[in-house]
C-alpha positions as CSV (number, residue, x, y, z in Angstrom):
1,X,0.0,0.0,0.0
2,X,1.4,3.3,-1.0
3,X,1.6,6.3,1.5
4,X,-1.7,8.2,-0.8
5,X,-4.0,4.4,-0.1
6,X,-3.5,4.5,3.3
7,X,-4.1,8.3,3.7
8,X,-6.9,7.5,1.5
9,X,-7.8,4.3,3.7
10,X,-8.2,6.4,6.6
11,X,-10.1,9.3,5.0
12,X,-12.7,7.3,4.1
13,X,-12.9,5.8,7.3
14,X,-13.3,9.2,8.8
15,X,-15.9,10.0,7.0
16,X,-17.5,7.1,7.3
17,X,-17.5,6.1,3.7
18,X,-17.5,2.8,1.8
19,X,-16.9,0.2,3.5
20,X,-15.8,1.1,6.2
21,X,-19.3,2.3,7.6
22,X,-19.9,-1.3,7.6
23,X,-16.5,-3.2,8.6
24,X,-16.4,-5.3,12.2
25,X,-13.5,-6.7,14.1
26,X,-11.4,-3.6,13.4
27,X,-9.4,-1.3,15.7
28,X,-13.2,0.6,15.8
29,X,-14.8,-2.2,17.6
30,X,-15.1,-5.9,18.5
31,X,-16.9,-8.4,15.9
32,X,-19.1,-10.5,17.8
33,X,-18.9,-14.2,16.2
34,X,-21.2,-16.9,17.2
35,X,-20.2,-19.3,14.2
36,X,-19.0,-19.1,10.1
37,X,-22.7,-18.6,9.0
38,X,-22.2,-15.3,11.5
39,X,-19.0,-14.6,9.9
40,X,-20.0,-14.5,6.6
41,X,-22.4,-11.9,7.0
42,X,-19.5,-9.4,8.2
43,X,-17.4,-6.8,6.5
44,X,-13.6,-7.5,8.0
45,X,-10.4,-7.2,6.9
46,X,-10.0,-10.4,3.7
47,X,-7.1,-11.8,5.7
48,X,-8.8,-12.0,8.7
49,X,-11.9,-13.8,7.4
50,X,-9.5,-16.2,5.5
51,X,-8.1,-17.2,9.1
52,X,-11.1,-17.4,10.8
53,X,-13.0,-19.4,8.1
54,X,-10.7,-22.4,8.5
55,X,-10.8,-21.8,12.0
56,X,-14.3,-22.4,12.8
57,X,-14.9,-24.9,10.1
58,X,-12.6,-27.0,12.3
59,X,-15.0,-27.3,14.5
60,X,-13.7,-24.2,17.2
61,X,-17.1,-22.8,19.1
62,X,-14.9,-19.6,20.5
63,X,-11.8,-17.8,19.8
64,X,-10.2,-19.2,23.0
65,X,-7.8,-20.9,21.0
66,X,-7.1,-18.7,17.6
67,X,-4.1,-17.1,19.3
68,X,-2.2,-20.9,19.8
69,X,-3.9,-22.2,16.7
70,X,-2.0,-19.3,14.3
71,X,1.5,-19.4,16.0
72,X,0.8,-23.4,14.9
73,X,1.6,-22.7,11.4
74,X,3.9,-19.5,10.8
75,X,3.9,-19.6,7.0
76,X,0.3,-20.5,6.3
77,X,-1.8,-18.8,9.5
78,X,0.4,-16.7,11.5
79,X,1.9,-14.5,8.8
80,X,5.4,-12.5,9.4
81,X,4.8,-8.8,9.6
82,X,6.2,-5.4,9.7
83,X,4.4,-2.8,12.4
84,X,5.6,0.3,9.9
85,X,4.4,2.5,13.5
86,X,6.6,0.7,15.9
87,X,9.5,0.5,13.4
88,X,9.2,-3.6,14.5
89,X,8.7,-7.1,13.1
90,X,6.1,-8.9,14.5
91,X,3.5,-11.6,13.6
92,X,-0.4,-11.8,12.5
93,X,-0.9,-13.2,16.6
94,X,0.1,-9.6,17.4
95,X,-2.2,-7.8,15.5
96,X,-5.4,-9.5,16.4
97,X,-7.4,-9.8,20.3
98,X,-9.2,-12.8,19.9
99,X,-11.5,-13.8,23.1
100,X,-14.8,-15.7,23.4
101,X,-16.7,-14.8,21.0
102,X,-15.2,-11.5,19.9
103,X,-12.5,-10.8,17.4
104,X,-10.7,-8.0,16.9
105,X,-7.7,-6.1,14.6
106,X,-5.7,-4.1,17.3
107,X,-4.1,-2.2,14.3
108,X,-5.0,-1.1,10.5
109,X,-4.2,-3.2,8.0
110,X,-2.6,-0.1,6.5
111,X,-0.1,0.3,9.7
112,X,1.7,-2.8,9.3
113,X,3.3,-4.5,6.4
114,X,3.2,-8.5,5.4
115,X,5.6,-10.7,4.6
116,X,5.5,-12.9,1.5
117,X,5.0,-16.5,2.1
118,X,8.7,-18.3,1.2
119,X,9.0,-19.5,-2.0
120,X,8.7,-23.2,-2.0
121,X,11.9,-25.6,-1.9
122,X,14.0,-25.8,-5.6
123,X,12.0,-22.2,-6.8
124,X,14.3,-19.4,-7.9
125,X,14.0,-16.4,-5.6
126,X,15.9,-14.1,-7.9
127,X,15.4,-12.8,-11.4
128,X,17.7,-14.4,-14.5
């Protein structure tokens, strides 16, 4: 995201424009989720909802367990990230409160910066 999105990003939200009149389980306020039906009725951040849909299709009745469950799988779930107003790495665990039945981001998506996934074993990483 370039420097003019996210000023963009958070003009809209100010005004309360767009999506963001609608979004849950952002920095604004707790998403309450009783189960994926619930879920897929929200406006959240895409990579959020791509964690929790797995999540509770696993069976999980609360967010009790989301924190352990992404630090289970670093590449795939608990993505590497860069918290641009910190100046810190981090992970996708530290950018989410997740208890009962409430989910939350604790930051923008437009504060913090995500690592690739690593290319897969025998794949070039650099250009020819």
């Amino acid at each position: 995201m370039t420097c003019a999105q996210g000023l963009t990003s958070r003009a809209a939200r100010a005004m309360g424009a767009g999506l963001w009149r609608c979004s849950k389980a952002d920095p604004n306020g707790k998403a309450n989720v009783p189960d994926l039906n619930a879920l897929q009725q929200l406006v959240m951040w895409p990579k959020l909802f791509r964690r929790l849909v797995p999540y509770l299709a696993a069976g999980a009745t609360d967010f009790d367990n989301f924190d352990a469950w992404l630090r289970a799988d670093k590449v795939h779930r608990d993505d590497p990230l860069f918290l641009l107003d910190r100046g810190e790495y981090g992970n996708m665990h530290d950018v989410i409160s997740a208890v009962g039945k409430d989910i939350q981001l604790t930051v923008w998506p437009e504060d913090f910066i995500i690592s690739p996934d690593p290319a897969p074993p025998g794949v070039p990483t650099h250009s020819p």
